[in-house]
C-alpha positions in Angstrom: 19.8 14.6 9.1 18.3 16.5 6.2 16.8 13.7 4.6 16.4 15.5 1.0 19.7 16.9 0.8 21.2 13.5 1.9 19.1 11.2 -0.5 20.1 13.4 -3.7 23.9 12.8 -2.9 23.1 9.4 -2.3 21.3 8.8 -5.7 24.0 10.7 -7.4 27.0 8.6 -6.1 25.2 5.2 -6.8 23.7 6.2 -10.0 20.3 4.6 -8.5 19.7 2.5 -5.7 19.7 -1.1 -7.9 21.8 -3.4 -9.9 21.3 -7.0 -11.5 23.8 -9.8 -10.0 24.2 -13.1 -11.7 23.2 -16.3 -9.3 25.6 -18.3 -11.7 29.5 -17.4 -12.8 30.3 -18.2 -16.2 34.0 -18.4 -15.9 34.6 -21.5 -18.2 33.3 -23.1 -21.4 31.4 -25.6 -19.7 29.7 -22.8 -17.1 28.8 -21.1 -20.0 27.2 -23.7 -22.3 24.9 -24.3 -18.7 24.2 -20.8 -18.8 23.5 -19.9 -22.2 23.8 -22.1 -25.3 23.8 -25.0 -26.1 22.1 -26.3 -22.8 19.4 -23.6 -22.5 17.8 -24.5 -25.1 16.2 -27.7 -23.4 15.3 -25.5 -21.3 13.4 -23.9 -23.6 12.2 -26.8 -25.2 10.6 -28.1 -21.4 8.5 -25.1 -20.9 7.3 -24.9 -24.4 6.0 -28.3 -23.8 4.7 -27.7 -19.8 4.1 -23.6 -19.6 4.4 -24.6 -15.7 7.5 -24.9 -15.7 8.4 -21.5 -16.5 7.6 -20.9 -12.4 9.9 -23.6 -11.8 13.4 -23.1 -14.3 13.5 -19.0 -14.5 13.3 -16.4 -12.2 9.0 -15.6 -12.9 8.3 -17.6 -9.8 10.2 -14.9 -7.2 10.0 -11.7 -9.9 7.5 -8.6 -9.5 7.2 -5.9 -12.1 6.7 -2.3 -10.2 4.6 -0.3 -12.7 3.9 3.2 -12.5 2.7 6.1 -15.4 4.2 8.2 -12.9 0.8 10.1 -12.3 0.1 10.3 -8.5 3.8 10.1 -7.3 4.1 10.1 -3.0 2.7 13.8 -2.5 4.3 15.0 -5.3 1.2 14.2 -8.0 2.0 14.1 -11.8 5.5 14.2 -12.3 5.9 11.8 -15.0 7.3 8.1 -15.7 10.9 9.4 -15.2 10.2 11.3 -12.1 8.7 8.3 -10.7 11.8 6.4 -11.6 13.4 6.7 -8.1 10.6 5.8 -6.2 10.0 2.8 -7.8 13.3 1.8 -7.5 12.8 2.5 -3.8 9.9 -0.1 -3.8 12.3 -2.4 -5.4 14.8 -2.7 -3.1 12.6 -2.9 -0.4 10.8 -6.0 -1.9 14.6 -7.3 -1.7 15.7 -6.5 1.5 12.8 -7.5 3.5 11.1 -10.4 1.4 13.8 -11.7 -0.6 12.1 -10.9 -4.0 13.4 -9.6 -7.0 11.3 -6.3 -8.0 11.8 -4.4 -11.0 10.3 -0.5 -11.4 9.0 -0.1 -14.7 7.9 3.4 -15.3 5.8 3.3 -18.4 5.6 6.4 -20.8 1.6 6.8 -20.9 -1.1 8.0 -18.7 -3.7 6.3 -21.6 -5.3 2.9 -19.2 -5.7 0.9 -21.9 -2.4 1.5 -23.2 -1.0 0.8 -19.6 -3.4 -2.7 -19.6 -1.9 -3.8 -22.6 1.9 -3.0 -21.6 1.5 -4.8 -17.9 0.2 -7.9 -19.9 2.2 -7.8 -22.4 5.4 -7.7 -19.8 3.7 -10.2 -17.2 5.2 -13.4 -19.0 8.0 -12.5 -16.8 7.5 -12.1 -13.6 5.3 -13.8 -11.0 3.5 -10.9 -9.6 2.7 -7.4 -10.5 2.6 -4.3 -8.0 0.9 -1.4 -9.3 2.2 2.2 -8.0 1.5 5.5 -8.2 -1.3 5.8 -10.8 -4.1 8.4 -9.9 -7.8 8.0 -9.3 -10.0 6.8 -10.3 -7.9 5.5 -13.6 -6.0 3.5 -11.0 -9.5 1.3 -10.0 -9.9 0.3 -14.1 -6.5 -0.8 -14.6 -6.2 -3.3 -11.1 -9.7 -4.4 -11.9 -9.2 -5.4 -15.4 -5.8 -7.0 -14.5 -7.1 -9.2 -11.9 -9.4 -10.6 -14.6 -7.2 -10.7 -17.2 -3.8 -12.1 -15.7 -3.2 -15.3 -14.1 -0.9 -13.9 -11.3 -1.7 -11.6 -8.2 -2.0 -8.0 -9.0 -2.3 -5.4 -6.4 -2.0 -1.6 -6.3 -0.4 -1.3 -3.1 -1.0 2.4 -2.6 -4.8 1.0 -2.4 -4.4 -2.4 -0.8 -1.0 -1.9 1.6 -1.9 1.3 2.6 -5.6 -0.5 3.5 -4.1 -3.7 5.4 -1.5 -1.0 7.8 -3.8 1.2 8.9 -6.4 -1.7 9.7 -3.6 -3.0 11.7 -3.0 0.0 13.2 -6.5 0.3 14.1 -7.2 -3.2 16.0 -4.1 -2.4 18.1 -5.2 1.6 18.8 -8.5 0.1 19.7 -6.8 -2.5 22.3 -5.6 0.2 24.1 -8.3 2.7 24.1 -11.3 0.0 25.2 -13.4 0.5 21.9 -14.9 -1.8 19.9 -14.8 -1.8 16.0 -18.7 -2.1 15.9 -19.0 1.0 17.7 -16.4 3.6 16.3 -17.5 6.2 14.0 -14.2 6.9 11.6 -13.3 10.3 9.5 -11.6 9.4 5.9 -9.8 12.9 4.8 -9.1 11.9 1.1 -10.9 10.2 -1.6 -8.5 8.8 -3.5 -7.7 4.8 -4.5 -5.9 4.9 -0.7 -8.7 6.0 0.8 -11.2 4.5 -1.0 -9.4 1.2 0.0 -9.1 2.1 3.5 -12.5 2.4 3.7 -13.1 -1.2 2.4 -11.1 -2.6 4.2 -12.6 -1.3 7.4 -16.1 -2.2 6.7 -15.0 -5.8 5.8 -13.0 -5.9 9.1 -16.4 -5.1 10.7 -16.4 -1.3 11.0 -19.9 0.0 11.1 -20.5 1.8 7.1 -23.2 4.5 8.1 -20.7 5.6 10.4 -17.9 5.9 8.1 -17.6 9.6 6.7 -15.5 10.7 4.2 -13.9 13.8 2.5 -12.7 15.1 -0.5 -11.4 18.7 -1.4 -14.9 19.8 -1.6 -15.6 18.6 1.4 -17.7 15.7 3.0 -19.4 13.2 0.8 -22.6 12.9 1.0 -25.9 12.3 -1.1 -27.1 15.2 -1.9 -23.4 16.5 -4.2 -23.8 16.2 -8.0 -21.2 15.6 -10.4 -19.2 13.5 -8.5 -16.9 10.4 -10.2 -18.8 7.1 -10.0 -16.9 5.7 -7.4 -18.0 8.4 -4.7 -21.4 8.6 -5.9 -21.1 4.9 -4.3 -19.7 6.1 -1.4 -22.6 8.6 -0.9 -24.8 6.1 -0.6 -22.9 4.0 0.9 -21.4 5.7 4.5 -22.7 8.8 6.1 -25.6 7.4 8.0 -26.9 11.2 9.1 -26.2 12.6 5.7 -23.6 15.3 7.4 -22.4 18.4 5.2 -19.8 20.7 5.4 -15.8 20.3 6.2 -13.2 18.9 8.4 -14.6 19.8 11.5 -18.4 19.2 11.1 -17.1 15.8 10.5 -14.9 15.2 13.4 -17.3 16.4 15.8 -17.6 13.0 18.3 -15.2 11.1 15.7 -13.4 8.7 17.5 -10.8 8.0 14.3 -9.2 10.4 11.8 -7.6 8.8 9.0 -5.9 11.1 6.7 -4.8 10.5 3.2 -4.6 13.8 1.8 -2.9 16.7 2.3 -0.7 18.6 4.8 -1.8 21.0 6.7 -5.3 20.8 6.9 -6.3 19.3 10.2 -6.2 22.1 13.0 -5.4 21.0 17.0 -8.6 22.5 17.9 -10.9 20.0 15.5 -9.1 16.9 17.2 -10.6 18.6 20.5 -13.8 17.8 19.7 -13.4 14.1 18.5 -14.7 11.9 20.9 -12.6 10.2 23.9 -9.1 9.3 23.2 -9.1 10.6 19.7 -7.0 8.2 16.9 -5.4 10.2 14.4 -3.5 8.2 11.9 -1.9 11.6 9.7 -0.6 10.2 6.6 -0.1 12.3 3.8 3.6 12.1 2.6 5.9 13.4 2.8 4.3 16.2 5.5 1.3 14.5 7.2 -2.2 16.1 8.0 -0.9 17.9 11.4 2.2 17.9 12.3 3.0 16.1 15.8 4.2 19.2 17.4 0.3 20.6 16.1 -0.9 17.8 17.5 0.6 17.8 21.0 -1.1 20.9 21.6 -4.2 18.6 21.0 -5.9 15.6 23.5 -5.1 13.6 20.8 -4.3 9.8 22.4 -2.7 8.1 19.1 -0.7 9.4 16.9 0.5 8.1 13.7 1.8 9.3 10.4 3.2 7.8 7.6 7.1 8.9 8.2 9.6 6.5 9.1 11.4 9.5 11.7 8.1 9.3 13.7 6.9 7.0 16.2 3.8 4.9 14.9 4.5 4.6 11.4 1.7 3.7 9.4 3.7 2.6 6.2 3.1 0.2 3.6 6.2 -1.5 3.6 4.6 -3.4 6.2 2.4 -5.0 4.5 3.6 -5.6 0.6 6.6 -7.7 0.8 5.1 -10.2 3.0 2.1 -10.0 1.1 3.8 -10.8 -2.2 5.9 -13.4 -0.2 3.1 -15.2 0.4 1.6 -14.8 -2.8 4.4 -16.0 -4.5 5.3 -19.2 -2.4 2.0 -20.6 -3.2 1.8 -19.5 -6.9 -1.9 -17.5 -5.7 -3.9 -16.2 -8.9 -5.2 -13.1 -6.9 -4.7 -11.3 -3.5 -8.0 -11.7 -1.7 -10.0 -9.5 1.1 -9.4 -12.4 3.3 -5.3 -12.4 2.3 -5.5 -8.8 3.2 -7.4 -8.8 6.7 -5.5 -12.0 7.4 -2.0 -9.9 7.1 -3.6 -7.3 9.0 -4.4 -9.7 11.8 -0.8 -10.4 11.7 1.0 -7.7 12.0 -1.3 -6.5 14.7 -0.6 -9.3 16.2 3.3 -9.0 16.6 2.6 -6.7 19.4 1.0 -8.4 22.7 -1.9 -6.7 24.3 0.7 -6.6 27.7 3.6 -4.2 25.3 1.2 -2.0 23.4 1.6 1.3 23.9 0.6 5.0 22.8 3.3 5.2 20.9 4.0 1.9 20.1 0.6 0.7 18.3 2.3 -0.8 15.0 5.7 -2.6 14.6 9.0 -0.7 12.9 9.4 -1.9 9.3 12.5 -2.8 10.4 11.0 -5.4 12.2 12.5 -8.7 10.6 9.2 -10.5 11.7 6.7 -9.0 9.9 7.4 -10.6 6.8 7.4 -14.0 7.6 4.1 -13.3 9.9 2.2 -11.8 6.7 3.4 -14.2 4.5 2.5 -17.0 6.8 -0.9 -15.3 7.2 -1.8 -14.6 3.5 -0.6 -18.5 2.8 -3.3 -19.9 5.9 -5.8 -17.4 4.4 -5.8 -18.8 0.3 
């Protein structure tokens, strides 16, 4: 199927992908003076007396606000609030199908952070959670941050945080079947963005060892001695990178046993995954063409392969992790989404798969796998 072609006559026909139904039918006087007036109104009169119950007699306690600027769409970059439109409502319905929550997209017509800090709180009042998309680096690590302090429900950038709890997933299980230890592993980030940036958190929490963490940006590998770099790599710098390596791509993947890539297409050559180390793990995930494409990558000793595509085997996609998370979030009315939440659904999803079924090319369940939900949700509950 050609997958673009297909996907702008499906957007055309339905005029978008969502709709709002009514739980109630006002089809008599009495239905509607439940509904609206005059009996609302002690409704209204409760929560203005107990804010609580605002979770408990509207639809805040199972609602999530999908906010975007439209800045840092998929692959696509800065297309704008309207442009961003479509994915968002993607995310939506996805929050729906698989989790049962009602998600709303709202694109918001700046790029200013403040201005975006003061919309999302302004608009919070409604809704129970909120799932930040598609904002660029390093903007995107300000306007989380100050959320989190500033809100009294569970924020969370998911191209950060879900992208983050997938791929650990997707590591414990590659590292199952290729007999090596997370101590031990020496892991190449391609990308330096709030995904990778979160990725690379993530993994250290988990237990990967830092020094041996290296990461990349367009410039190539980050490393002490670079000047001028944004704050957050400087930390980096200083952070991973134990034998202060320099240069590119390959330099870096020399005895690499992981490649993560959240970047670009194209830029990761058959020969470089050569010289990785033993049974290399490449995780390609830039969307929508990954790193290498598989047919590149056959031609490579590559063991694992995963991208980010839902036509490929080993999909490393987010929409494993963020409805469950949010699930969970919301059943137990959680203020934040922790590190512990996150490795926790991590664990879980891993976890769907016995040590006895994995395989090459089954490292990481199908989104379409109806137990992952209720296995993160479960996990991020136990875990708060």
């Amino acid at each position: 199927m050609d997958y673009f072609k297909q996907s702008l006559v499906l957007h055309k026909k339905l005029k978008g992908k969502l709709s709002i139904r009514s739980k109630v039918k006002v089809d008599s006087r009495d239905a509607l003076s439940l509904a609206y007036t005059p009996g609302v109104a002690e409704v209204s009169r409760l929560i203005a007396k107990n804010k609580s119950a605002v979770f408990t007699h509207t639809l805040k306690a199972n609602s999530v606000a999908v906010v975007s600027d439209g800045s840092a769409v998929l692959g696509l970059g800065n297309i704008g609030p309207a442009a961003a439109l479509p994915v968002m409502e993607g995310k939506a319905i996805l929050f729906k199908e698989y989790a049962d929550i009602d998600a709303y997209p709202i694109c918001l017509d700046t790029q200013d952070t403040e201005e975006i800090i003061k919309a999302v709180k302004w608009l919070s009042v409604g809704f129970g959670g909120i799932n930040l998309e598609d904002i660029s680096t390093p903007r995107c690590f300000e306007i989380e941050e100050r959320l989190k302090k500033e809100l009294d429900i569970p924020v969370m950038h998911d191209d950060q945080h879900g992208t983050a709890v997938v791929v650990l997933a997707a590591v414990i299980n590659s590292l199952k079947l290729v007999g090596k230890k997370t101590k031990n592993i020496k892991v190449v980030i391609n990308g330096a963005g709030s995904a990778a940036v979160a990725v690379y958190k993530l993994l250290v929490k988990y237990g990967v060892n830092e020094k041996k963490v290296i990461m990349l940006d367009s410039q190539g590998i980050i490393n002490k001695k670079r000047k001028g770099m944004y704050p957050h790599k400087t930390k980096i710098a200083n952070r991973t990178n134990g034998k202060g390596l320099s240069g590119g791509l390959k330099e870096a993947l020399l005895g690499a046993d992981v490649f993560i890539g959240v970047s670009v297409a194209n830029v990761l050559k058959p020969e470089w995954i050569d010289i990785m180390a033993s049974s290399p793990i490449v995780f390609a995930m830039a969307n929508p063409n990954p790193e290498i494409s598989l047919a590149e990558a056959k031609k490579s000793k590559v063991k694992i392969f995963g991208t980010g595509r839902s036509d490929y085997a080993n999909q490393v996609n987010n929409v494993l992790a963020f409805p469950g998370i949010f699930r969970g979030a919301l059943d137990i009315r959680a203020k934040q989404i922790t590190d512990k939440m996150k490795i926790a659904a991590a664990v879980a999803i891993a976890g769907l798969i016995p040590k006895n079924k994995l395989r090459y090319d089954y490292i990481i369940p199908s989104p379409l796998d109806r137990r992952v939900v209720k296995a993160v949700a479960n996990a991020v509950k136990k875990a708060a």
